[in-house]
N, C-alpha and C positions, 0 to 999 in steps of 0.2 A: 753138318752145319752146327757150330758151337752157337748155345742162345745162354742170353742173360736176363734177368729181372733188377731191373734199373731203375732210378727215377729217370726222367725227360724233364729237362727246367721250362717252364712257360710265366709268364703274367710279363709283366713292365718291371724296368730300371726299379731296383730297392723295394720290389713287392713280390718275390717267388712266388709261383704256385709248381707244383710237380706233378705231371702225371707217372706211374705205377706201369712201366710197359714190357711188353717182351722184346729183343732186339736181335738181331744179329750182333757176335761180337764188334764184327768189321764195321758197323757203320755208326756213322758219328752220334753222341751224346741227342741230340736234340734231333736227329731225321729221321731216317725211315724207321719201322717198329713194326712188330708183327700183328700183336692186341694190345690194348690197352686193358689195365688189371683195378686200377685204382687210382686216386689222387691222393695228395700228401699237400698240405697247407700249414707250413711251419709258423705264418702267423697271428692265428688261431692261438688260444691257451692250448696249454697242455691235457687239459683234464676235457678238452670239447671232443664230443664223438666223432664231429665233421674235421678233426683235424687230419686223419689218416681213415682212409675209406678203400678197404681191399676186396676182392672179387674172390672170396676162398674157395669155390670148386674150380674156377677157372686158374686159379693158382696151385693149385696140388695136383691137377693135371700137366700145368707145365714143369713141374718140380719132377712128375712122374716122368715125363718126356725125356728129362735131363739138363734144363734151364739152371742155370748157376743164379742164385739172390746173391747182390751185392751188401757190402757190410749195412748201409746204412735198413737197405731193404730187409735182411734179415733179421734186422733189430725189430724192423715194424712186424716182421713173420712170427716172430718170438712171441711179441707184445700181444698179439694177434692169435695166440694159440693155435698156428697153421702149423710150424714149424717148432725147435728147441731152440730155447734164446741161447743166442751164441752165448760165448764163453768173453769175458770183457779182456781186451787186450791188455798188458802189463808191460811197459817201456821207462825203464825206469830214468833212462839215460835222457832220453827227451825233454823227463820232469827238472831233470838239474839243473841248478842253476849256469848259465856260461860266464864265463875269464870275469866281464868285466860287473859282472853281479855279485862275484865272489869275492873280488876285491873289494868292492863296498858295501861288503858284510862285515871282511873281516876290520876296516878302517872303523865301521859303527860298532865293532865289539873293543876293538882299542881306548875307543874316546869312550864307552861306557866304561870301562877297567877304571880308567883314569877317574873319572868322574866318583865312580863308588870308592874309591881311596881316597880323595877329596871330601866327601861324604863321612867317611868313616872317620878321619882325622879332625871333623869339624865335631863330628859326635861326640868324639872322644874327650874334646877340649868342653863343649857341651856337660858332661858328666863331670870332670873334673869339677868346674864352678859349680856345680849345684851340690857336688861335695862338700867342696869350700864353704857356699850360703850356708848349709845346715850344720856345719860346725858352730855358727855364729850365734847368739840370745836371740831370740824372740823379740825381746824388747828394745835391743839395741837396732833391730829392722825397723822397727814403728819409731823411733827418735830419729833416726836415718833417711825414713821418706819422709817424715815433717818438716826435717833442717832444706832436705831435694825440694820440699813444697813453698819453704820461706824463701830459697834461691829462687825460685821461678817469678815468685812475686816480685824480689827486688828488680828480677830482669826487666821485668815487664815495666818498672815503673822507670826503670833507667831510660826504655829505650823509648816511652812514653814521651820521657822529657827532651830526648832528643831529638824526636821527630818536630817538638813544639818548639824547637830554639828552631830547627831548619825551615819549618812554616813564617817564624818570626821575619828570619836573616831574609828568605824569598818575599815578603810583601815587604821589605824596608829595598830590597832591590828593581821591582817593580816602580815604587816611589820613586827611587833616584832615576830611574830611565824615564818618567812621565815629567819630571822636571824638569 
């Protein structure tokens, strides 16, 4: 009779707990078992002692026997210093990305291209003018934003006066509709 060292899932809907059992291969996940070795409570931290609790004479006898630990179980054997931590599995093909993840990689590295040529052309035009400015006098920049500073003001008075004709024309329009 071939035996294994498995977890058995137990608790309630979205609250695991595992008992640590020996089994027969044949029989289902969750029924008959031979001993029970340990519990495993995944929702526990990591770092709590109570989260994985193993019977280690009772489990090196059955490892003596000839009980196969399952992967997840032999990680806890490993962690456990009963056993040698397996070796971590390496699939590198599972990690990659599929069809349609790779196509919009490769569409976000296009619209990035684009964009840093876009970037680079606005730079470019960037440097240019600031060549330009420092060609220019000093002092013809300080005459330059005072004339820019006397424009702002005339704007302002213009549109000042404008607003005050449009105020005017609406209360002489008012008057003719009360009349």
């Amino acid at each position: 009779m071939s035996t294994k060292i498995r977890l058995s899932r137990g608790g309630t809907k979205k609250r695991p707990h595992y008992r640590v059992v020996v089994a027969d291969t044949r029989s289902p996940r969750d029924g008959r078992f031979i001993e029970r070795l340990g519990t495993y409570n995944p929702l526990l931290p990591k770092d709590d002692p109570k989260r994985v609790i193993l019977n280690a004479d009772r489990i090196k006898y059955w490892l003596g026997a000839g009980a196969q630990p399952t992967d997840r179980v032999s990680k806890f054997l490993g962690m456990a210093n009963i056993t040698e931590m397996p070796k971590q599995k390496n699939n590198p093909f599972k990690a990659k990305p599929k069809a349609k993840a790779q196509e919009r990689a490769k569409k976000l590295t296009e619209e990035s291209k684009k964009n840093d040529n876009s970037t680079k052309e606005n730079h470019d035009n960037e440097n240019n003018k600031a060549n330009i400015e420092t060609d220019k006098d000093p002092k013809q920049d300080k005459l330059s934003s005072e004339e820019e500073n006397g424009n702002k003001k005339n704007d302002i008075d213009v549109k000042a006066k404008d607003t005050d004709k449009e105020k005017s024309s609406e209360a002489s329009d008012t008057n003719d509709v009360k009349n």
